[in-house]
C-alpha positions in Angstrom: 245.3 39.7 -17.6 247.7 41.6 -18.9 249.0 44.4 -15.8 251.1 47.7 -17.0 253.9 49.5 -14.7 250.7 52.0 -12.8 249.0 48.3 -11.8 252.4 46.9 -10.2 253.2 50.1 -8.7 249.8 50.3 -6.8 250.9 46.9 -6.1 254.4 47.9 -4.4 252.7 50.6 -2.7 250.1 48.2 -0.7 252.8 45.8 0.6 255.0 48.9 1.4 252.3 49.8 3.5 251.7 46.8 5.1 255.2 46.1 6.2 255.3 49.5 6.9 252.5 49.1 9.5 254.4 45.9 11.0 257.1 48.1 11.6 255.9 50.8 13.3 253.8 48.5 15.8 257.4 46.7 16.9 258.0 49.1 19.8 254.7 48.3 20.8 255.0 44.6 21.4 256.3 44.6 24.9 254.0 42.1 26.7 252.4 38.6 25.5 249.2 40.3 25.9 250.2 42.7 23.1 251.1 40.6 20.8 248.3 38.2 21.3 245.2 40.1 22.2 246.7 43.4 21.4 246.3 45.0 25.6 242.5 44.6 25.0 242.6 47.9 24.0 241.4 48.0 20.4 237.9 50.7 19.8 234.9 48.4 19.1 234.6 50.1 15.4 237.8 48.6 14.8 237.6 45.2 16.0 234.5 45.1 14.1 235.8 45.8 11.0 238.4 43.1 11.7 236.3 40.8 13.1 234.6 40.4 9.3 237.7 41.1 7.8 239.6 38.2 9.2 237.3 36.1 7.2 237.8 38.0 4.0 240.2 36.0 3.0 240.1 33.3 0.0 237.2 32.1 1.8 235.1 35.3 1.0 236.6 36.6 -1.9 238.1 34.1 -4.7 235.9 31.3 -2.8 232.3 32.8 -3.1 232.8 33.7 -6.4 233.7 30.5 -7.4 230.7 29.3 -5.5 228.5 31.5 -7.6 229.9 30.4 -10.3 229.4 26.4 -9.5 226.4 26.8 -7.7 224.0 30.1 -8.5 222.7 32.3 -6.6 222.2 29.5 -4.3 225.2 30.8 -2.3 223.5 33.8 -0.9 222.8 31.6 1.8 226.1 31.8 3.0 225.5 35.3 4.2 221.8 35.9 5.0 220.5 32.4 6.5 223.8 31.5 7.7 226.3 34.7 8.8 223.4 36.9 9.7 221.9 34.9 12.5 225.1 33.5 13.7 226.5 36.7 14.2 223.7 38.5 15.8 224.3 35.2 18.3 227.7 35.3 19.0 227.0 39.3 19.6 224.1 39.0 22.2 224.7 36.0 23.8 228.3 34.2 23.7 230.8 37.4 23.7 229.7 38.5 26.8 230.8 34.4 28.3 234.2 35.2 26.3 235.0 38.3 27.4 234.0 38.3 31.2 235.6 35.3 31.8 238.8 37.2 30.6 240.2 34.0 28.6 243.0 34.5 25.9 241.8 32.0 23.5 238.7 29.1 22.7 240.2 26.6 24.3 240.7 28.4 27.4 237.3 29.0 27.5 237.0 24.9 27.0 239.2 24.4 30.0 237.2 26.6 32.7 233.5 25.3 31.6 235.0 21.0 31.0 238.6 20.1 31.8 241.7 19.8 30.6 242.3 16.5 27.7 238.8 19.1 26.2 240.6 22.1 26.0 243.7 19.9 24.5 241.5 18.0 22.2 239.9 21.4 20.9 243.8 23.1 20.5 245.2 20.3 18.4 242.1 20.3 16.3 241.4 23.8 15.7 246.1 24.2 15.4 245.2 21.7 12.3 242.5 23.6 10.7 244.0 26.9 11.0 247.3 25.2 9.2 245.1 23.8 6.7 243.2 26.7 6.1 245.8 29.1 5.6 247.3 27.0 2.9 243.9 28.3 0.7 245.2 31.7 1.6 248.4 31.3 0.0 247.3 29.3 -2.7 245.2 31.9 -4.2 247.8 34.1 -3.4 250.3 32.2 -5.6 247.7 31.7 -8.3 247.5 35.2 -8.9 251.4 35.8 -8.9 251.3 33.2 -11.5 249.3 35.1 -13.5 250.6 38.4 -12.8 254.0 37.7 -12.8 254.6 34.0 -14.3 256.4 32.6 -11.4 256.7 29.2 -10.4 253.3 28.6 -8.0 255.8 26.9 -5.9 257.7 30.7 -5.9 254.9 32.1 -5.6 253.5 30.4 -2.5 256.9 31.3 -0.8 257.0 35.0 -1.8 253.1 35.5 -0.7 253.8 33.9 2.8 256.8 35.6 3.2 255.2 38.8 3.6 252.7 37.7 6.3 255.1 36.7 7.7 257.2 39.5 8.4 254.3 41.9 9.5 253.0 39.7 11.5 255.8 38.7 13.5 256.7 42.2 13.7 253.1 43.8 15.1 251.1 40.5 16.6 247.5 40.6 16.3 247.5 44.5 16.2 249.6 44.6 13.0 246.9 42.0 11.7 244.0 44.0 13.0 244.9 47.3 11.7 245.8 45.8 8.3 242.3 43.8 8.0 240.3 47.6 8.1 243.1 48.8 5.2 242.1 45.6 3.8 238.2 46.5 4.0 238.3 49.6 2.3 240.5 47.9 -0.3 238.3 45.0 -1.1 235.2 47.4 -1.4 237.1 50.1 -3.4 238.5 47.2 -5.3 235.4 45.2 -6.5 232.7 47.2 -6.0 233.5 48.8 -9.6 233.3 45.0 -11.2 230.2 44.2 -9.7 228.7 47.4 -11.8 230.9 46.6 -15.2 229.8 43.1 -15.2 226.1 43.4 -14.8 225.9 46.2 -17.0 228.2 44.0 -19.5 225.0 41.1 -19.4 222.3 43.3 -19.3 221.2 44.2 -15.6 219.5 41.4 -13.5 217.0 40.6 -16.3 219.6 40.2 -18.6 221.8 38.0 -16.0 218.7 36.0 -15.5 218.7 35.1 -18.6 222.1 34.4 -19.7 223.0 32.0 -16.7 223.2 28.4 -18.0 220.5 26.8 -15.4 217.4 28.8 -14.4 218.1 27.4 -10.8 220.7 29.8 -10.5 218.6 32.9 -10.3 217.0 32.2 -7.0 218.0 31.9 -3.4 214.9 30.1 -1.8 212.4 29.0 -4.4 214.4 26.2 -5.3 215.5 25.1 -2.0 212.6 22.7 -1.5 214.0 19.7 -3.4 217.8 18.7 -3.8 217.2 18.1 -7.8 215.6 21.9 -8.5 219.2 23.5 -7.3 222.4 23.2 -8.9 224.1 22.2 -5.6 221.8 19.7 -5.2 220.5 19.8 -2.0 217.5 19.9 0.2 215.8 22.4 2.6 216.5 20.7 5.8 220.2 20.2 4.5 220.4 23.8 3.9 219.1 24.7 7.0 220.1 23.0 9.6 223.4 21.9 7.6 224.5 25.2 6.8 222.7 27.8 8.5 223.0 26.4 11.7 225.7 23.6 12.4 228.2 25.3 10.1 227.6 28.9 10.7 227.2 28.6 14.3 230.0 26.3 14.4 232.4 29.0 12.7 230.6 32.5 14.0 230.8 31.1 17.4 233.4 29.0 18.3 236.0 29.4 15.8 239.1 31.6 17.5 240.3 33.5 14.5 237.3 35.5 14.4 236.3 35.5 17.9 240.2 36.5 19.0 238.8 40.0 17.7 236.2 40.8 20.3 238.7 39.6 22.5 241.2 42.5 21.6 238.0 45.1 22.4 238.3 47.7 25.2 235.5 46.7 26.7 232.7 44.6 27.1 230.1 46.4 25.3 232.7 46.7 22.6 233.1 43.4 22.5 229.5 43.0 21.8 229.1 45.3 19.0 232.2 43.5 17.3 230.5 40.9 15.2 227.4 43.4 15.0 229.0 46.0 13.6 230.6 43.3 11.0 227.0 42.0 10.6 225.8 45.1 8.5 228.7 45.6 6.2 229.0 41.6 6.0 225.1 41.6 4.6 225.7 43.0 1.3 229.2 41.2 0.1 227.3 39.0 -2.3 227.3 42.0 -4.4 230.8 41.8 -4.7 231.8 38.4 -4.3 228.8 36.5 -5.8 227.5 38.8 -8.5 231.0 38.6 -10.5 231.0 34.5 -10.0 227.6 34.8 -11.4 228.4 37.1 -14.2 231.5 34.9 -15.3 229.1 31.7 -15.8 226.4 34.0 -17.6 229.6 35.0 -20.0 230.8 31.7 -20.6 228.5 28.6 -19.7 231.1 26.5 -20.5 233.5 27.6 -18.6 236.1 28.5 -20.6 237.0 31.7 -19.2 237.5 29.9 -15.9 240.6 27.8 -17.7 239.6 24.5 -18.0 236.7 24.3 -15.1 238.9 25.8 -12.2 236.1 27.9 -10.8 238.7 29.6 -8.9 240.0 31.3 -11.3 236.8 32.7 -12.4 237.2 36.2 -10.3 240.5 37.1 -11.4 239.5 36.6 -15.1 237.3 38.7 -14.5 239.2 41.7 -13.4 241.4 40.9 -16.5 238.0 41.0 -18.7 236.7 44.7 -17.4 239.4 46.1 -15.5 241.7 49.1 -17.8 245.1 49.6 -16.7 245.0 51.4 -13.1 242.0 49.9 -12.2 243.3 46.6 -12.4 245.4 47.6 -9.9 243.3 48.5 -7.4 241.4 45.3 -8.2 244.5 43.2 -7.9 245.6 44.9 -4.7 242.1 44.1 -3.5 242.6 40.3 -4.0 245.9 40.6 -2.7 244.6 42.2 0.4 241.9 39.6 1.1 244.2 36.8 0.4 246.6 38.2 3.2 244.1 39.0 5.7 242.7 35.3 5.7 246.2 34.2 6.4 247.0 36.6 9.1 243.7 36.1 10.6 244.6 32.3 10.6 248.3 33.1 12.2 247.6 35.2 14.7 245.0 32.6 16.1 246.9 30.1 15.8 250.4 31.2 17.1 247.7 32.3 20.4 246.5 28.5 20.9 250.0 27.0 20.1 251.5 29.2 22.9 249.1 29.4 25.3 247.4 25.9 25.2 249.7 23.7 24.4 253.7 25.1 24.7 252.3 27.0 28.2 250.3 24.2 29.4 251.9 21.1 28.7 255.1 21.6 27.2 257.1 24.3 29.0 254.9 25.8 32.4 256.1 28.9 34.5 258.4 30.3 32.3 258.3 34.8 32.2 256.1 36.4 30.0 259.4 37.5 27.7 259.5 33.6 27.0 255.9 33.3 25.9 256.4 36.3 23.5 258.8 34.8 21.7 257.3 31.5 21.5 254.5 33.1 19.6 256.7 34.9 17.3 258.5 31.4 16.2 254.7 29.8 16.5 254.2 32.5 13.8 257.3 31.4 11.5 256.2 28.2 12.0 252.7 28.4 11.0 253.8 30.2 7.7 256.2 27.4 6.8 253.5 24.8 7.1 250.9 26.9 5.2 253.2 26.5 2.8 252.8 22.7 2.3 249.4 23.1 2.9 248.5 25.1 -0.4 249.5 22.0 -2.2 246.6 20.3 -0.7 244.3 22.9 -2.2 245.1 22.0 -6.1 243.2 18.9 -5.6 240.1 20.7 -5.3 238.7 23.0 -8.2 236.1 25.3 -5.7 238.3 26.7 -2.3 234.6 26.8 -0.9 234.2 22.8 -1.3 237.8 22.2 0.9 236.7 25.0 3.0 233.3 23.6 4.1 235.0 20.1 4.5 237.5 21.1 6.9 234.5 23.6 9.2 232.5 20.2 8.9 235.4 17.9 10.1 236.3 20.6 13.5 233.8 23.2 13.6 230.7 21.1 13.5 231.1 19.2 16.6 232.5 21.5 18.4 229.3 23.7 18.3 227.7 20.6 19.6 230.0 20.8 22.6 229.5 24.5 23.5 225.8 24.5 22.9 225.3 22.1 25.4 227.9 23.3 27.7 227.0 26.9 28.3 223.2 26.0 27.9 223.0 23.0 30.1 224.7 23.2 33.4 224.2 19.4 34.1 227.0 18.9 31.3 230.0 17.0 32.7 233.7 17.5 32.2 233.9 14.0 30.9 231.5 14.5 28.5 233.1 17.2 26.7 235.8 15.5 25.7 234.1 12.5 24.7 231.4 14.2 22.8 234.3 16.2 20.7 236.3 13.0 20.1 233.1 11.3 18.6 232.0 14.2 16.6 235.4 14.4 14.8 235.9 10.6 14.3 232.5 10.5 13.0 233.2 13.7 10.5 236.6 11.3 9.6 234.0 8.1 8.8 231.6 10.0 7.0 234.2 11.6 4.9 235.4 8.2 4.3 232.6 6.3 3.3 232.1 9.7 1.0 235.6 9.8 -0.9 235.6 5.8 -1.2 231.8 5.7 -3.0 229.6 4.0 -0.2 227.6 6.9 0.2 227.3 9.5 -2.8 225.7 13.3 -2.7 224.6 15.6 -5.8 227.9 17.4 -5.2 231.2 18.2 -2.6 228.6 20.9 -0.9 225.8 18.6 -0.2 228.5 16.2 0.9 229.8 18.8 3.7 226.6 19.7 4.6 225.5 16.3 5.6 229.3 15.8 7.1 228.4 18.3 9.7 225.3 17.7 10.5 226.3 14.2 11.6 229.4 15.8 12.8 226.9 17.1 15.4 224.2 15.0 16.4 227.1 12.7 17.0 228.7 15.2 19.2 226.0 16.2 21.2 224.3 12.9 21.4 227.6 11.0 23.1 228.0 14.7 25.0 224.5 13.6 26.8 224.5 10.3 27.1 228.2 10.4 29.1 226.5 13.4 31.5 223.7 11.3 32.7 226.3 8.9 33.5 229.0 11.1 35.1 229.0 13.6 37.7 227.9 17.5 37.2 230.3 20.1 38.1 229.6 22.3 41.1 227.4 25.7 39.8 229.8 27.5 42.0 232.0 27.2 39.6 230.4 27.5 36.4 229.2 30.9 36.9 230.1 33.3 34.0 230.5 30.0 32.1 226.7 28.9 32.0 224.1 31.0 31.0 221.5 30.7 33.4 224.1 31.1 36.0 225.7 34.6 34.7 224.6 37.8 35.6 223.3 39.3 32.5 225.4 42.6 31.2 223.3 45.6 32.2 222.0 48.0 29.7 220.2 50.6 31.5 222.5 53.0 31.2 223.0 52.7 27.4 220.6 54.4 24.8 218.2 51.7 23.1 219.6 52.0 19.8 223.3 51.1 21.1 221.9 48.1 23.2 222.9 44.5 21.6 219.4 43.2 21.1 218.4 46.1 19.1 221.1 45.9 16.6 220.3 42.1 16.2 216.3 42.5 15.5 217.3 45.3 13.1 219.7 43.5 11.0 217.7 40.4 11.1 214.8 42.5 9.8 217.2 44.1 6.9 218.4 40.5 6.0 214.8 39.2 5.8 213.9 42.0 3.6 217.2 41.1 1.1 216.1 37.0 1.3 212.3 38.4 0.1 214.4 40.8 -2.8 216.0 38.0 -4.3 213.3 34.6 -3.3 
């Protein structure tokens, strides 16, 4: 990759915007509220666009293309079995539990529908991940400094964070929103152009067909059937119920940095469209996140190009393999982007739960609002500074995906458990929340254990995760039952608008058909099934 003086200036010019955008919000920031949930006055367009943005981070971008890369076409099911349905979910059914009952975060929500030691549980867990995860954000980050400048990755980590850091404790979660829709347009503008260079460059989808180094990594479903006919080497009902339901519903619905943007939303019908309007958008990124990763193996089967088998390099080589001067930049800017808004994305949630559910609750009570703002600005300085420890973690693993999946399988995966059966279930006890969510988690902890020491194997890391969660789960919601039969139910006066046969249902007589939630859902479901069909 060698960059000229246009690519760095495009470069300068991004993060001049982006502090820039940090700064101007700093007026604005009067209230916890606004710097948390941004006054719940954010359009619904715009929240969408954040909601899918917040997880275009290293997850989406430099992750999925190393996926592709690794694992085939076989990732596709990361978006239409496993984010479509999810989505359309959390849209129709679970915003409108968030939203009405007016919470501020996840584990709020915990608190009003178990008790408190669930709600703690869930913010001590979920504070981990979100450190954990944001060290991937800066690590690919400080990967492509390397590259682009030939820092130190150490340098590099510190530089990258430093900048989230500043426009994020200027702005809150509004600096963070606004900056994920710049960073939409970005990453569209940015790598749509590769997707085209690179599969004219192999031949068109014929030609990629048959230039990629195992013929199960042209298909998305016919080799699903048996574990040996895919290169990630796994099973139908892993893929299925691993993946397209425990882990995506897991993440789509209970994970709090996407969900904290419906909660910004003006409005309740706003709040429903959020992860609908990211559904449609969010449907066709494996043309530019996959398609490349599959291009790059096509290229080189022996992964060369990807510098010694780091699949995570294999996007950025490829914007230094098609890119001319000026484009590059875009492209680079692009990365850049996505890199930032998975980090801010994992800041903003967690400076919300640090503050709110465990410095407010258990640590300092009653204190002004004034106090509570700028316990979340030094929860965000904190959060940055730990990140930055974190990224070390990451070089132990050569796909982000693989460390990404691990850590949604160790927190995200039983905690599904626990909300499915609480909001569907009204006999669930307060007890049992907790006890169900300590179970799933030590039982993700032994499983990965048995795993990393050799008493179980799997094909590969991603069958590994897959399997983590789903016993992850049935662990969860097992214990979750078996401890409400034996404890007390909790009034139904007071689980209503936390249960769902208990909650009035949002009207929609007064909206036009094609703006009502269930509409959207059956049509994108009935796009996605079309795209699944395209590419069998």
């Amino acid at each position: 990759m060698h960059p000229h003086t246009v690519d760095y200036a495009i470069i300068g010019i991004y993060f001049v915007f982006v502090l820039g955008i940090g700064f101007a919000l700093r007026g604005r920031m009067k209230t916890s509220e606004d710097f948390f949930l941004s006054g719940r006055s954010i359009p619904g367009w715009i929240t969408g666009l954040a909601f899918m943005s917040a997880n275009l981070g290293a997850l989406e971008v430099m992750g999925h293309a190393a996926n592709a890369a690794k694992y085939g076409m076989f990732v596709n099911h990361f978006y239409w079995l496993a984010a479509m349905l999810a989505m359309c979910f959390v849209g129709v059914f679970m915003m409108p539990f968030y939203y009405g009952s007016k919470v501020r975060s996840v584990p709020e929500f915990l608190r009003k529908r178990y008790d408190e030691k669930t709600r703690t549980l869930n913010a001590l867990s979920f504070a981990a991940m979100t450190l954990l995860v944001s060290g991937v954000d800066l690590y690919a980050m400080a990967i492509l400094f390397e590259r682009l400048l030939h820092w130190p990755f150490g340098a590099s980590v510190v530089a990258s964070a430093l900048v989230v850091a500043i426009y994020i404790y200027l702005g809150g979660l509004t600096s963070s929103i606004y900056n994920e829709v710049l960073q939409f347009f970005l990453i569209v503008f940015g790598f749509l152009p590769l997707a085209i260079l690179g599969l004219k460059a192999v031949g068109g989808f014929a030609g990629l067909e048959a230039k990629l180094p195992n013929p199960g990594y042209a298909h998305t479903w016919a080799n699903i059937w048996h574990a040996a006919d895919n290169p990630m080497g796994i099973n139908w009902f892993g893929t299925i119920f691993g993946l397209g339901f425990v882990l995506s519903f897991g993440y789509w619905c209970t994970d709090f940095l996407v969900i904290q943007r419906g909660l910004a939303a003006k409005d309740m019908a706003a709040a429903q469209r959020t992860p609908l309007i990211a559904a449609v958008p969010k449907m066709f990124f494996p043309l530019l996140v996959v398609l490349p990763g599959l291009v790059a193996i096509a290229l080189d089967p022996t992964t060369k190009l990807m510098m010694g088998g780091r699949y995570d390099n294999a996007l950025p080589a490829m914007l230094g393999r098609f890119y001319p001067s000026g484009l590059l930049g875009i492209g680079l800017t692009a990365l850049l982007a996505s890199f930032m808004s998975g980090m801010a994305g994992n800041v903003t949630a967690f400076n919300t739960v640090l503050t709110f559910d465990i410095y407010q609750t258990h640590i300092n009570p009653g204190k002004d609002d004034q106090h509570y703002l700028t316990m979340g600005r030094l929860a965000t300085v904190f959060a940055v500074i730990v990140g930055i420890g974190t990224a070390f973690i990451v070089l132990r693993f050569n796909n982000l995906m693989d460390y990404l999946q691990l850590l949604f399988a160790f927190f995200n995966a039983p905690l599904f458990g626990t909300f499915l059966l609480g909001m569907f279930w009204k006999r669930t006890s307060a007890h049992s929340g907790f006890w169900g969510l300590l179970c799933g988690i030590l039982a993700a902890a032994t499983h990965y254990t048995l795993y990393h020491f050799h008493y179980i194997s799997y094909p590969s890391d991603m069958a590994a995760n897959f399997y983590q969660a789903i016993w992850a789960f049935a662990v969860c919601f097992c214990v979750t039952v078996v401890v409400t039969l034996f404890t007390e139910p909790r009034k139904e006066e007071e689980l209503v608008g936390l249960v769902y046969s208990l909650t009035p249902r949002p009207k929609n007589s007064d909206v036009p058909w094609y703006e009502r939630p269930g509409v959207w859902a059956i049509g994108i479901l009935a796009l996605c099934t079309v795209l699944n069909i395209i590419f069998w």
